[in-house]
N, C-alpha and C positions, 0 to 999 in steps of 0.2 A: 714864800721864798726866804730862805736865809739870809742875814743881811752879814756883807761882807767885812773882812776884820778891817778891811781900810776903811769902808763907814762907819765901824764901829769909833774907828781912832779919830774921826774928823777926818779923814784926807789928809794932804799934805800941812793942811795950817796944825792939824788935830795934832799931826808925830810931829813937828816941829820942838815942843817943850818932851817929849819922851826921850827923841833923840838928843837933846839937849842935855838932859840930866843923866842919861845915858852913856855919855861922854865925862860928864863931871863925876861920873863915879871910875870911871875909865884910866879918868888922867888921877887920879887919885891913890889910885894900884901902882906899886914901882912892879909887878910883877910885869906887866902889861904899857905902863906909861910910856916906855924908853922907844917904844916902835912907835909914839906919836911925836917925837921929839923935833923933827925937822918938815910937819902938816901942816899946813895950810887947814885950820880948826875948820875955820868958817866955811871951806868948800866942801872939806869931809860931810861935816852939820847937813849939806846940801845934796850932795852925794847918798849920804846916807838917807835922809828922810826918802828920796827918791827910790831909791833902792826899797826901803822898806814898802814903802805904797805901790810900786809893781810887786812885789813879792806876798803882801796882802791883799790881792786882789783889785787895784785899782791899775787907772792907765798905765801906760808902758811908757814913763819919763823917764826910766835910767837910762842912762846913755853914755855911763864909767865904762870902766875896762872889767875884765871878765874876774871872776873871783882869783883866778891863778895868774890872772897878772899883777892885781890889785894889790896882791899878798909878796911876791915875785921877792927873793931874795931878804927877805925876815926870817924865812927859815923856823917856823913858827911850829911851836911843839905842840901835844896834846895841853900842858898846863898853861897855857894861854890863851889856848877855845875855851876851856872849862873857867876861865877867870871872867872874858868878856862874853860864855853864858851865862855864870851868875851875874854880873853885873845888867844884863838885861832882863833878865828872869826878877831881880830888886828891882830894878825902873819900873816893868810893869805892874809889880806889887804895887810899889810906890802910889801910881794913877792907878788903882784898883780894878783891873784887871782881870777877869773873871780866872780860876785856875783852866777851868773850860777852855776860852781863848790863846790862855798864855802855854797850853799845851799844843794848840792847835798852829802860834809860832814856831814852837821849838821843831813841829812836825817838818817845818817848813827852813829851818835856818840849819838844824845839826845834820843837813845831809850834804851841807854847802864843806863841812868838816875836812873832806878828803879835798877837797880845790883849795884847801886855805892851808893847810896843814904840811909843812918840809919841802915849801917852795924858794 
């Protein structure tokens, strides 16, 4: 049996530092930073790692609001999915990341595109 990308990442402690440095390269982009300007970092951090480990195969702890609401009034174009998917596409390089895997993400995140995208 295949072992799941959330095993693969540790679980929640494992995306903990992905999601972290994932942000740091986030807030680092003015193309993208301005839509984190008034976050609450530290819940997003939590949010997010949670999100990420349902959506990798592990327990079902998210418990946010729906992509289209999440996003709700950002108004969020194509070149700002395409910003915060390279900047996760570089974080999993970063922690070495098989391409294998980090294909097997994307399979999983660019179709979330249309929910996120001119809300």
């Amino acid at each position: 049996m295949e072992q799941s990308l959330y095993a693969k990442f540790g679980g929640v402690e494992g995306l903990a530092p992905v999601v972290d440095e994932f942000y740091k390269r986030v807030l680092e982009d003015e193309t993208v930073n301005r839509f984190f300007e008034h976050t609450d970092l530290d819940r997003l951090r939590r949010h997010q790692a949670h999100f990420l480990s349902f959506a990798l195969g592990g327990p079902n702890q998210y418990t946010g609001k729906s992509m289209e609401k999440a996003h709700q009034g950002f108004n969020l174009q194509r070149e700002h999915f395409q910003a915060i998917a390279k900047h996760l596409q570089g974080t999993l390089e970063h922690f070495n990341v098989s391409q294998e895997d980090i294909a097997k993400v994307f399979e999983l995140i660019v179709p979330l595109e249309s929910s996120i995208l001119h809300k």
